[in-house]
C-alpha positions, 0 to 999 in steps of 0.5 A, a space after each residue: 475429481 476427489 484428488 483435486 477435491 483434497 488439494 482444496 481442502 487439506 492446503 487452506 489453513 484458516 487463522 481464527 486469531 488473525 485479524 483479517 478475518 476468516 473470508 478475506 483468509 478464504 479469498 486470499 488462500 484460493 486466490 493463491 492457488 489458482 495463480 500458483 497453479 495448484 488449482 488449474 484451470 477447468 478443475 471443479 470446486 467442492 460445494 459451498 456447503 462441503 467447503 464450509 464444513 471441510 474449513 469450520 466456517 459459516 456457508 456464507 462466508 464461503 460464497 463470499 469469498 468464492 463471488 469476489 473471485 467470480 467477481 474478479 475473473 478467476 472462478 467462473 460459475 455455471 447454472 446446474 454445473 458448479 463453479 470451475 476455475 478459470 483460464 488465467 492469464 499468468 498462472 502458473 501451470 504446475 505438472 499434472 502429478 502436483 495438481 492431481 494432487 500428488 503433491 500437497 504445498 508446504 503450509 505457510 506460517 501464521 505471519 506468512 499468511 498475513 504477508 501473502 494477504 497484504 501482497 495481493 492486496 496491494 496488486 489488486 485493482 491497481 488501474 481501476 477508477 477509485 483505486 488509491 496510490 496510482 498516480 496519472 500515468 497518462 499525464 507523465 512526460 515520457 518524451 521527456 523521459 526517454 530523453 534522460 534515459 539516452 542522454 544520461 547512457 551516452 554521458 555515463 557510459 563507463 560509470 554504468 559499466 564500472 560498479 556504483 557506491 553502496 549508497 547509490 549513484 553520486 548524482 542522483 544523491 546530489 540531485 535529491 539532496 538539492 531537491 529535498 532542502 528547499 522543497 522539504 527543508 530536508 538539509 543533509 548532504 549527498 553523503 547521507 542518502 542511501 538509493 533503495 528501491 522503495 519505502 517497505 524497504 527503507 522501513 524494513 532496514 529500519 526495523 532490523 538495524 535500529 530494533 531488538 525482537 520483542 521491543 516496542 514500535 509506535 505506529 498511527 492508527 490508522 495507518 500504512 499497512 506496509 508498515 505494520 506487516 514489516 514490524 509484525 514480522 520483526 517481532 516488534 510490539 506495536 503501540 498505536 497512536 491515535 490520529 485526529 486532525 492534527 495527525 498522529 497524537 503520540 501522548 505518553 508513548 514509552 517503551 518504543 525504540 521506533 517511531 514510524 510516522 507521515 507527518 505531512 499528509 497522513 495515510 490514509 486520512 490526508 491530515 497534516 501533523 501539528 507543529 505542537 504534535 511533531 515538537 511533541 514527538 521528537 521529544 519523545 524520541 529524544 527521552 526515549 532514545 527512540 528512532 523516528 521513520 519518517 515516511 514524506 508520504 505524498 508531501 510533493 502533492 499537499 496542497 492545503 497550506 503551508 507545508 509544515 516543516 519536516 521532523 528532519 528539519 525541525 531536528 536537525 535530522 539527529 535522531 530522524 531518518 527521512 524517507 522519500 520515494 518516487 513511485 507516486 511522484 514519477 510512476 511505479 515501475 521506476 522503483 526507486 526510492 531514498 533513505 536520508 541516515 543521520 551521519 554515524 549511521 549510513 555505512 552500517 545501512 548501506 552495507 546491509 542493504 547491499 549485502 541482502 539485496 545487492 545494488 539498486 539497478 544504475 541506469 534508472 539512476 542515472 536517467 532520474 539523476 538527468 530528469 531533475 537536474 534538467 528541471 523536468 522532475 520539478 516541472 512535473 511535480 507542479 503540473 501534477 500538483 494543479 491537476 491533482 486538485 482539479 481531479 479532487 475537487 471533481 471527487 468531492 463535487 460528486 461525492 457531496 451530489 450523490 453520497 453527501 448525506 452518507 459521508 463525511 468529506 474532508 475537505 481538499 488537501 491534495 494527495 493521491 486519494 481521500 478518506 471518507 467515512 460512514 456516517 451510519 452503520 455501513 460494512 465497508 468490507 462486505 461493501 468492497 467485496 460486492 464492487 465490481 473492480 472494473 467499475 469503482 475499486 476503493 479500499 475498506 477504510 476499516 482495513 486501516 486501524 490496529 483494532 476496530 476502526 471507523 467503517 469508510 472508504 478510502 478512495 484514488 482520484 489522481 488517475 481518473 478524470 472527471 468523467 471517469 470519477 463521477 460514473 465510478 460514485 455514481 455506480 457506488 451510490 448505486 451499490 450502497 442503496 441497494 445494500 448486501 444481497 439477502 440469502 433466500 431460506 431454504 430451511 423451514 422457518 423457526 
């Protein structure tokens, strides 16, 4: 029992400089180690109370952090006993030396630590109603699919066997680059598209081939935290861009190499950007030399007005490099996802995205490649995109019923998911931290900006019917009029 005591409190290595905050540090770091194995499972936790004084944090922090955990099935507490580890499907099991104690993990650096946070962050509560990002898998033509998958193995037998092109298999280059012209008005050829596995890794190749450590990147506040964790990692200073209704306002920004932006559908606010603002930001990047990220998030889904033209288009693609995925618009798992470089730029980007991760794997290339030339990729995007708006519409309908004095709804504007915020003083985090997942999962809307932001929620509906959506606002409602649990006194009074 002490050696297990010890492991607890010597491997947690709390940062009172990392915005995080102390609790979300303490759910992340004992959620680690019970999937690592170093907590296992039956293995008893100290006290809250000798947690609290082992760490130098409040008690309540403590019991916030160990309830979200209860809450998620990876404590469990029983009455007069203490709280215990769970049996957790997929953790790791370490040998008894190391989860006696025997052996003490390596410490994680500071920018580790904040790494480690945002991973698990974003696995969490990926399936759960309210959850963003997670697209209508249930909808999705599997038949359909299976069908490129058999017809693009029998046609491309010795292709998939032979090797590919750094930048990608040829066909699905073509098939994206007569996809994204009209639809996007991204005019480029084949040539210049480099298949990756996902936008975090486009931005990542971004960052260290186009920045010196110590320089400047512009991100939007608020904004993707993929992308703020890459550049924080690259040493980069970030500048932030404030955004309203009409997206990101890049102002006077100087001394920035990059700029990363979602002109077409802003995460997480939804806002499409201005034709003044995206004139005005290639401006910029032209006085400054600076490198433009476009990041097309959730633009195949937009469906409040006349999508605005691409900064790639409007450039000429000169000094923009355009990203696409298909994780949203197809599902998840296919990881895949492509990077349109401006000419001069595409041996360098393809080169170094194979030597540090080799080839994206060929035959999900191959079968997409089928998929949009038979015109089913096309035929998806337009059923999801009615769907999409049916399921918003449902989101906004409840929330205006039951939330409406509490929140300011946008108004429809397609996507995966929307932000609200608070019209009155509301801790979003503290909120989210006291959901169960397995009723509404949304994320803080405050977790998004640089520094203090407004407290909202930003919320998924393209997964969920209506049925679904209205139960998952109805058990919010519920949450936030009973407001955060008081702690009873058990001191004598001042």
């Amino acid at each position: 029992m002490t050696r297990r005591r010890s492991v607890l409190l010597d491997a947690l290595a709390l940062d009172r400089t990392d915005p995080q905050g102390l609790a979300r540090q303490v759910h992340v770091g004992v959620r680690a180690m019970v999937l690592e194995g170093v907590l296992p499972a039956g293995a008893r936790l100290p006290s809250s109370r000798a947690l609290a004084e082992a760490w130098g944090v409040a008690r309540n922090t403590v019991v916030g952090a160990l309830d979200r955990l209860i809450a998620e099935g990876l404590l469990s507490s029983r009455r007069g006993s203490g709280t215990f580890v769970a049996e957790v499907v997929g953790a790791r099991r370490v040998p008894a030396k190391a989860a006696s104690g025997g052996t003490v993990p390596g410490k994680l650096s500071v920018r580790g630590r904040a790494a480690l946070a945002e991973a698990l962050l974003r696995g969490q509560h990926g399936d759960r109603p309210l959850a963003p990002d997670v697209p209508a898998l249930d909808r999705f033509p599997t038949d359909l699919w299976h069908r490129s998958i058999l017809r693009s193995a029998r046609r491309q037998r010795l292709a998939l066997l032979q090797g590919i092109d750094r930048r990608g298999f040829e066909p699905l280059r073509a098939a994206i680059a007569a996809h994204v012209g009209p639809a996007r008005g991204v005019i480029c050829s084949p040539d210049q598209i480099v298949i990756l596995t996902s936008t975090r890794q486009a931005i990542q190749l971004a960052g260290l081939l186009l920045t010196e450590p110590g320089e400047g990147a512009a991100i939007e506040d608020p904004g993707f935290l993929g992308a703020r964790a890459i550049f924080n990692a690259a040493g980069l200073k970030l500048s932030a861009m404030p955004v309203d209704g009409e997206g990101a306002n890049p102002g006077r920004l100087s001394g920035v190499r990059l700029i990363y932006l979602t002109p077409s559908h802003q995460y997480p606010l939804g806002v499409a950007m201005s034709l003044e603002r995206r004139m005005a930001v290639l401006g910029i990047a032209e006085r400054l030399g600076a490198w433009i990220v476009e990041d097309d998030y959730d633009g195949e889904f937009q469906i409040r007005g006349h999508p605005a033209p691409s900064l790639h288009g409007l450039s000429g693609g000169g000094r923009v490099l355009y990203v696409g995925t298909f994780s949203k618009a197809m599902f998840p798992a296919i990881r895949l996802a492509y990077l349109v470089v401006p000419p001069g730029l595409v041996d360098a980007f393809a080169s170094v995205r194979a030597s540090l991760d080799g080839i994206t794997q060929l035959h999900g290339q191959a079968a997409l490649a089928d998929f949009m030339e038979s015109g089913a990729f096309a035929a998806h995007i337009k059923r999801m995109r009615g769907l999409y708006a049916e399921r918003e519409a449902a989101l906004l309908d409840r929330l205006r019923a039951r939330l409406g004095g509490l929140l300011d709804l946008p108004e429809p504007g397609g996507g995966l998911q929307l932000a609200a915020r608070f019209r009155r003083r509301i801790d979003d985090i503290d909120l989210v931290r006291r959901l169960d997942p397995v009723e509404a999962a949304p994320m803080p809307l405050s977790r998004y900006y640089l520094k203090d932001g407004a407290a909202g929620l930003l919320m998924g509906f393209a997964a969920s019917t209506p049925a679904m959506l209205g139960k998952a606002v109805d058990y919010l409602a519920g949450a936030i009029e009973s407001g955060p649990k008081r702690k009873r006194r058990t001191g004598p009074s001042a």
